[in-house]
MDTraj code that builds the backbone (N, CA, C; nanometers):
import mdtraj as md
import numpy as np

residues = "UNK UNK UNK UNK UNK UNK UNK UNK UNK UNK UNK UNK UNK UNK UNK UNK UNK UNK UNK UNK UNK UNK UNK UNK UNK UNK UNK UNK UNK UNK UNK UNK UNK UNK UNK UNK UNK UNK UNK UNK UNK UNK UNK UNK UNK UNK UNK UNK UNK UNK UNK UNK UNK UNK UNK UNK UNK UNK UNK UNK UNK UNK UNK UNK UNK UNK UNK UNK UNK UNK UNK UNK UNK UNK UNK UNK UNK UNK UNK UNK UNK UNK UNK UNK UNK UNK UNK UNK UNK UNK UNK UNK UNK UNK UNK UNK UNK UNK UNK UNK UNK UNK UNK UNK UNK UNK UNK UNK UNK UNK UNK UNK UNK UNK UNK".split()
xyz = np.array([
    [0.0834, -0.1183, 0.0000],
    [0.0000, 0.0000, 0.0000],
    [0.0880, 0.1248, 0.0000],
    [0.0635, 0.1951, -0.1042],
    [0.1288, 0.3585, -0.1060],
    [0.1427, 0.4184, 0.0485],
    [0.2525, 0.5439, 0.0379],
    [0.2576, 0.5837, 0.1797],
    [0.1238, 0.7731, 0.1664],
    [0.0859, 0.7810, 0.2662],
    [0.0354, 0.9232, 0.1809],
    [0.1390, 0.9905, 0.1526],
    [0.0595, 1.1117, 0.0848],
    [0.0956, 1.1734, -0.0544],
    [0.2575, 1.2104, -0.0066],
    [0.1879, 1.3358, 0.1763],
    [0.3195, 1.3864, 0.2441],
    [0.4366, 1.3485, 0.3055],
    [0.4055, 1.1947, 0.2524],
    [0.5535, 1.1508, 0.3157],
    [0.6355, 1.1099, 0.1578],
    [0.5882, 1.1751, 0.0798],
    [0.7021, 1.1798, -0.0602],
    [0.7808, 1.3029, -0.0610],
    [0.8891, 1.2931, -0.1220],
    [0.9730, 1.3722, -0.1513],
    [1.0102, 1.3436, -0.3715],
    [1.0279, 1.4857, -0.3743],
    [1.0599, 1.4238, -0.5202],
    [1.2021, 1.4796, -0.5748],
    [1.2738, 1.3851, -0.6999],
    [1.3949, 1.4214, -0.7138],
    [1.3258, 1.3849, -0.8605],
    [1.4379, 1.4863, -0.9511],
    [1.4187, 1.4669, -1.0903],
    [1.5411, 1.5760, -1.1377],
    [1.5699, 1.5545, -1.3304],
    [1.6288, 1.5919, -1.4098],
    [1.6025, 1.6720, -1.5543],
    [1.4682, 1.6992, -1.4926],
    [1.3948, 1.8145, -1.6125],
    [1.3161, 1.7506, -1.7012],
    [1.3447, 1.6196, -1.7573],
    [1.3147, 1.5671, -1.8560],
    [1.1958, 1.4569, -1.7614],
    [1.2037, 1.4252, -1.6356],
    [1.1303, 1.3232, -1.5505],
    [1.1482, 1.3699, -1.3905],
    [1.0843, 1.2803, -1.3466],
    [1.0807, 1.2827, -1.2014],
    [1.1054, 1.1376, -1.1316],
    [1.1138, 1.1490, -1.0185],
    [1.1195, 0.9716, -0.9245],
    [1.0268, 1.0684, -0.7879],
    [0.9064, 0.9959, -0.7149],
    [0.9069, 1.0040, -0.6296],
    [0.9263, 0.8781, -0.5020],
    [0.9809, 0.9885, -0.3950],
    [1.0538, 0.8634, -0.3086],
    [1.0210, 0.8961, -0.1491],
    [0.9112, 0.7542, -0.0959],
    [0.8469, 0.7587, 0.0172],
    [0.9738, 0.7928, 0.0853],
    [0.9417, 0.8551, 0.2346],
    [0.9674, 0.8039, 0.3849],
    [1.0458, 0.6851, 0.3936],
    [1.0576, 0.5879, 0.3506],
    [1.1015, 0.4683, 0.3703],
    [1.1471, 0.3969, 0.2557],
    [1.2460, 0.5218, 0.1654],
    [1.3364, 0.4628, 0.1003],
    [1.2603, 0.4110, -0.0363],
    [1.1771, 0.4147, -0.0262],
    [1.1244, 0.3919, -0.1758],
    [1.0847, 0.4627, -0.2831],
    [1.1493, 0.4634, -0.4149],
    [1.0632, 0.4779, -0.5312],
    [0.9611, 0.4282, -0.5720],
    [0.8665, 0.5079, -0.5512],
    [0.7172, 0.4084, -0.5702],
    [0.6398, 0.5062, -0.7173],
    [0.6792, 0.6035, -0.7687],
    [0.6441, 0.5928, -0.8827],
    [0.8165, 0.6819, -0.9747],
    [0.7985, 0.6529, -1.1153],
    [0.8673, 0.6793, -1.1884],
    [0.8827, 0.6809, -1.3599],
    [0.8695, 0.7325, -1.3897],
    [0.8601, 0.7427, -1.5864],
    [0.9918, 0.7734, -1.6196],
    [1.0501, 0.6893, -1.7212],
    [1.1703, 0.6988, -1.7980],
    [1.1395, 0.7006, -1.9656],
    [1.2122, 0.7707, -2.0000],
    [1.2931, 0.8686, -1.9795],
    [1.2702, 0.9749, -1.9790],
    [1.1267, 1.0175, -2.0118],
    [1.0719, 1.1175, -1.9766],
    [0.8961, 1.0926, -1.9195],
    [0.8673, 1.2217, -1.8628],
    [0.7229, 1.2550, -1.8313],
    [0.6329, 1.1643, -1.8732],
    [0.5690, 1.1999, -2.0363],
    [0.4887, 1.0993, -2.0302],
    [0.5362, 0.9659, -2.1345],
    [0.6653, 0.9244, -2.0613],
    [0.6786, 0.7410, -2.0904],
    [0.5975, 0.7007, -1.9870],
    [0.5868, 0.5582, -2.0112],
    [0.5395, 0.4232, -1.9698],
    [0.6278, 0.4366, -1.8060],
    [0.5105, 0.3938, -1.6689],
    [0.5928, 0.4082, -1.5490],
    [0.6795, 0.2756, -1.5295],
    [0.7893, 0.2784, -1.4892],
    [0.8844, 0.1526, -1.4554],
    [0.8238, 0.1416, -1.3172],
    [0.7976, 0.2377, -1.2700],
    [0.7409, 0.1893, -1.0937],
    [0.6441, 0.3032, -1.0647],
    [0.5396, 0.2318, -1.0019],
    [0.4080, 0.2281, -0.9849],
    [0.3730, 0.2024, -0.8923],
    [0.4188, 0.2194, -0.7929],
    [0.3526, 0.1450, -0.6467],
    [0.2759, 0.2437, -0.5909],
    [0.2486, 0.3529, -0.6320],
    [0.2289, 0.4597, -0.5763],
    [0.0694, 0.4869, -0.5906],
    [0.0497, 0.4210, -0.7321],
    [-0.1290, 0.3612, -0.7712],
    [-0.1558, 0.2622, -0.7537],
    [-0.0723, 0.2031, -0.6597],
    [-0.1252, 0.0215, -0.6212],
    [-0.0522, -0.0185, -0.4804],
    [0.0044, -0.1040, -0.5469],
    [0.1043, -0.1742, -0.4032],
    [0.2515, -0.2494, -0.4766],
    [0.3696, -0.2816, -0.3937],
    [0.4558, -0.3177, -0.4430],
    [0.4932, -0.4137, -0.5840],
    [0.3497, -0.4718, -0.5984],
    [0.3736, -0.5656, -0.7051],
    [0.3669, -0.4545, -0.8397],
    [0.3090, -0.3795, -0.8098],
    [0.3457, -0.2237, -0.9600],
    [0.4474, -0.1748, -0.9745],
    [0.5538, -0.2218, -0.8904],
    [0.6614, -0.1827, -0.9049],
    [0.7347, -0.1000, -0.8148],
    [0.8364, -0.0836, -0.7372],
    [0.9130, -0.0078, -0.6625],
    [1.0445, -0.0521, -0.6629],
    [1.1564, 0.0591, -0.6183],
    [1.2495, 0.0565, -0.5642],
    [1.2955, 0.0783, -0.4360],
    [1.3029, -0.0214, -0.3590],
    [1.2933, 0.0029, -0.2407],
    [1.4868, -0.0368, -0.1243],
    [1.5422, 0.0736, -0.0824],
    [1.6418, 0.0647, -0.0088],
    [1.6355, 0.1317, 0.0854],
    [1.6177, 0.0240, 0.2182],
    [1.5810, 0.0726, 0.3311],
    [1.6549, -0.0339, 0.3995],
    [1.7123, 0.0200, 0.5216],
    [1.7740, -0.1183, 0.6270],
    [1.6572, -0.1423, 0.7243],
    [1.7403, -0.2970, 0.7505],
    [1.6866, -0.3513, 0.8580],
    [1.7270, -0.3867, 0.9585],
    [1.6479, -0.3964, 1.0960],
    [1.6766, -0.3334, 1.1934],
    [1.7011, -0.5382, 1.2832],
    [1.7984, -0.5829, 1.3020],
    [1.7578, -0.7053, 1.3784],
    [1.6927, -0.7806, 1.2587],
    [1.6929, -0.8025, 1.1094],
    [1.6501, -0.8438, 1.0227],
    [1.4899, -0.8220, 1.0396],
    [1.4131, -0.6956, 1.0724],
    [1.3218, -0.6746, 1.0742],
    [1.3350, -0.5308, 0.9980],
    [1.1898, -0.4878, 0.9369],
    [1.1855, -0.2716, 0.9340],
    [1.0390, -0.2891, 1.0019],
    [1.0204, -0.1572, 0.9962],
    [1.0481, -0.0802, 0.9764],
    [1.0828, -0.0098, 1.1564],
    [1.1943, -0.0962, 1.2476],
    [1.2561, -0.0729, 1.3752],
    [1.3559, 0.0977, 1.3465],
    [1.2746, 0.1947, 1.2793],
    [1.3764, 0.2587, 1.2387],
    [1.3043, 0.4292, 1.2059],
    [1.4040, 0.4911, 1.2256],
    [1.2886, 0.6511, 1.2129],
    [1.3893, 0.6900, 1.1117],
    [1.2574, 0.7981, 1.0108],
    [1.3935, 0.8230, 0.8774],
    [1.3866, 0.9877, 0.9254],
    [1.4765, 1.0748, 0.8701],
    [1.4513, 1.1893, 0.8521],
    [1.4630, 1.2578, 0.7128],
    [1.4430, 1.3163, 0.6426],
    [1.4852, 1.4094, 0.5165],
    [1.5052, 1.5537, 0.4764],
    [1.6271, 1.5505, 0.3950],
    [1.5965, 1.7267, 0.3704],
    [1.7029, 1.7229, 0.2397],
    [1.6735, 1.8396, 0.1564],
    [1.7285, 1.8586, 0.0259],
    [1.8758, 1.9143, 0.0917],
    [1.9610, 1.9044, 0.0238],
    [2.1039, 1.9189, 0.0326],
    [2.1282, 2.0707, -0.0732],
    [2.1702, 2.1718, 0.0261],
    [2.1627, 2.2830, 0.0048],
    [2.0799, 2.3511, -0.1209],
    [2.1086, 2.4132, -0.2356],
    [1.9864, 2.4624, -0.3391],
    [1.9762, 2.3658, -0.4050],
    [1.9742, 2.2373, -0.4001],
    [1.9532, 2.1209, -0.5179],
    [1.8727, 2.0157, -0.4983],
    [1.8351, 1.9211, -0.5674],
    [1.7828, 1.8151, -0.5874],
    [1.8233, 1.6774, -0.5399],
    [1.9483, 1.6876, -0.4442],
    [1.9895, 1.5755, -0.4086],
    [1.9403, 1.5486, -0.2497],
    [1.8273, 1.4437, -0.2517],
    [1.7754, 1.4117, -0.1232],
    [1.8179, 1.2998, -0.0362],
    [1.8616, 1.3491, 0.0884],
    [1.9234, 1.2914, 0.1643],
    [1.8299, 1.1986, 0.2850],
    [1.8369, 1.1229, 0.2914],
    [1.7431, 1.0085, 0.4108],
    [1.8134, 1.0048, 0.4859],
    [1.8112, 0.9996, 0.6139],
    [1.8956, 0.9504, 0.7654],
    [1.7936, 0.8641, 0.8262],
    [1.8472, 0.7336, 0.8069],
    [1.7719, 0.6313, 0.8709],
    [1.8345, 0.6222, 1.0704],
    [1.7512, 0.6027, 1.1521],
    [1.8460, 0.6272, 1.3282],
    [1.7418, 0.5135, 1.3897],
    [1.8198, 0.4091, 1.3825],
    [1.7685, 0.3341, 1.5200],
    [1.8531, 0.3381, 1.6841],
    [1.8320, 0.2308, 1.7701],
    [1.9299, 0.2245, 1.8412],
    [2.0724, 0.1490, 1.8284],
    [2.0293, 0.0747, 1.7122],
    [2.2001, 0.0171, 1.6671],
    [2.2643, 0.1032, 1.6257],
    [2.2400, 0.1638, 1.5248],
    [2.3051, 0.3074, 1.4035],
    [2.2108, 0.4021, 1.3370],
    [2.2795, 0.4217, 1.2022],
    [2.2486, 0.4748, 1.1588],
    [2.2797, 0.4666, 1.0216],
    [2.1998, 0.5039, 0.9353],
    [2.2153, 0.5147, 0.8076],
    [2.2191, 0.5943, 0.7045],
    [2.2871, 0.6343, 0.5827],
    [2.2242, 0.7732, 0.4898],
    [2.2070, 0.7258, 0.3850],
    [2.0690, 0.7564, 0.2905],
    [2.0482, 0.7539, 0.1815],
    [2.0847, 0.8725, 0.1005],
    [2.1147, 0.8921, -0.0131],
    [2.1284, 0.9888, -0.0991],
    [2.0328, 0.9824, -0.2252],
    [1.9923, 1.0091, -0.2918],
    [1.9035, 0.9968, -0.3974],
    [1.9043, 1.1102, -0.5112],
    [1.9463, 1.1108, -0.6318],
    [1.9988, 1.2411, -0.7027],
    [1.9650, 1.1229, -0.8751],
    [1.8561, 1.2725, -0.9618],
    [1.8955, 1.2426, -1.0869],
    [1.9366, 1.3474, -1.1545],
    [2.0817, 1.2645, -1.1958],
    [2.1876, 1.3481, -1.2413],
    [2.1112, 1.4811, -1.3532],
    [2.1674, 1.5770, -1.4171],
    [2.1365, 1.6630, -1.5459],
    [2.2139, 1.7051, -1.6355],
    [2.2043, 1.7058, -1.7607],
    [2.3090, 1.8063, -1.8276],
    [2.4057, 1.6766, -1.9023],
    [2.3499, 1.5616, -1.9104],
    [2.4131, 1.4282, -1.9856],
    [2.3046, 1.3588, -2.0644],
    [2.1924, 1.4590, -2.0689],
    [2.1026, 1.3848, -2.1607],
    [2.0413, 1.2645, -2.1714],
    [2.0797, 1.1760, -2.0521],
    [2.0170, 1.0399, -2.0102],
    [1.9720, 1.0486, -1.8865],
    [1.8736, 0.9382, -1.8828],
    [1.7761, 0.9573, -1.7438],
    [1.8163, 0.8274, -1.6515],
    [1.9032, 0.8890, -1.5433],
    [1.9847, 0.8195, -1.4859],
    [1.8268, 0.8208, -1.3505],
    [1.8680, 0.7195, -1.2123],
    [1.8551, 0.7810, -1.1338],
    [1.9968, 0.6527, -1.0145],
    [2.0808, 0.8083, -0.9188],
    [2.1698, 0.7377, -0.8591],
    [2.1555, 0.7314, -0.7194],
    [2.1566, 0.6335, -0.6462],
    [2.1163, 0.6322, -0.5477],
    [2.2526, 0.5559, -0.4127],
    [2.2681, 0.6033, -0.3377],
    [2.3698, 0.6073, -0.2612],
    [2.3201, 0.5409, -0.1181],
    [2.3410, 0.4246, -0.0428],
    [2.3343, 0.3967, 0.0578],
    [2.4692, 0.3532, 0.1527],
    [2.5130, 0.4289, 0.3364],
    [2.6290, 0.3903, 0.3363],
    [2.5539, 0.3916, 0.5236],
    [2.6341, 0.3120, 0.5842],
    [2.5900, 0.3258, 0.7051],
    [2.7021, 0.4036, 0.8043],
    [2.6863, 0.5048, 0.8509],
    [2.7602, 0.6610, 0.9025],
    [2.7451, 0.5721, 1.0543],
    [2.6871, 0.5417, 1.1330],
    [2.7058, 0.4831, 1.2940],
    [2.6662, 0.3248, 1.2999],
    [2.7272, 0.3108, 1.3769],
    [2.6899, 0.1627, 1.4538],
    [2.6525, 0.0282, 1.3259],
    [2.5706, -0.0057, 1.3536],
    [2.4947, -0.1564, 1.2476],
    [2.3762, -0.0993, 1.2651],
    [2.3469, -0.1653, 1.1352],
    [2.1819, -0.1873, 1.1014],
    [2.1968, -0.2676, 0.9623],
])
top = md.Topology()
chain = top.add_chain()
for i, resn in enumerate(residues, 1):
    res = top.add_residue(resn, chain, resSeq=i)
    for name in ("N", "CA", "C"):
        top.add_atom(name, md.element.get_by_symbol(name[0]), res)
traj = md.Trajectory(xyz[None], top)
């Protein structure tokens, strides 16, 4: 099941967009542009429409875990901080511009402890 609307954040490259829940997921997305065909769709359904989903787990469980987000100074590159009591985690999420292909790059590294 989709997350509501306000727990999306969106990243894009002029030509498209990705939006990406609270919890690490791309749940909708059109390549390579606007109106192509969506590669992920979860966002009008549920996971079987498609998502990208990178999120840790907590004790081989989720969602044991609080995220936070915020855009990385004037740009488009959105940052996740996943914080349990083991660690911690950062997502990055950025589609690149100015190379004419519709990338999207996504960065996961764990900054404290395990998870």
């Amino acid at each position: 099941m989709a997350l509501p609307i306000a727990d999306y954040a969106l990243i894009g490259d002029r030509a498209t967009a990705a939006l990406i829940g609270t919890n690490g997921s791309i749940d909708w997305l059109c390549l390579p542009r606007f109106d192509s065909p969506a590669c992920f769709s979860a966002l009008l359904g549920s996971a079987e429409h498609g998502r990208w989903l990178l999120t840790p787990s907590v004790r081989g469980e989720e969602p044991g875990h609080r995220a936070v987000r915020r855009y990385l100074g004037a740009s488009t590159l959105l940052e996740t901080t996943f914080s349990s009591t083991d660690g911690q985690v950062e997502l990055l999420d950025l589609m690149p511009t100015g190379d004419e292909r519709a990338d999207v790059v996504r960065r996961l590294r764990c900054t404290k402890g395990r998870m």
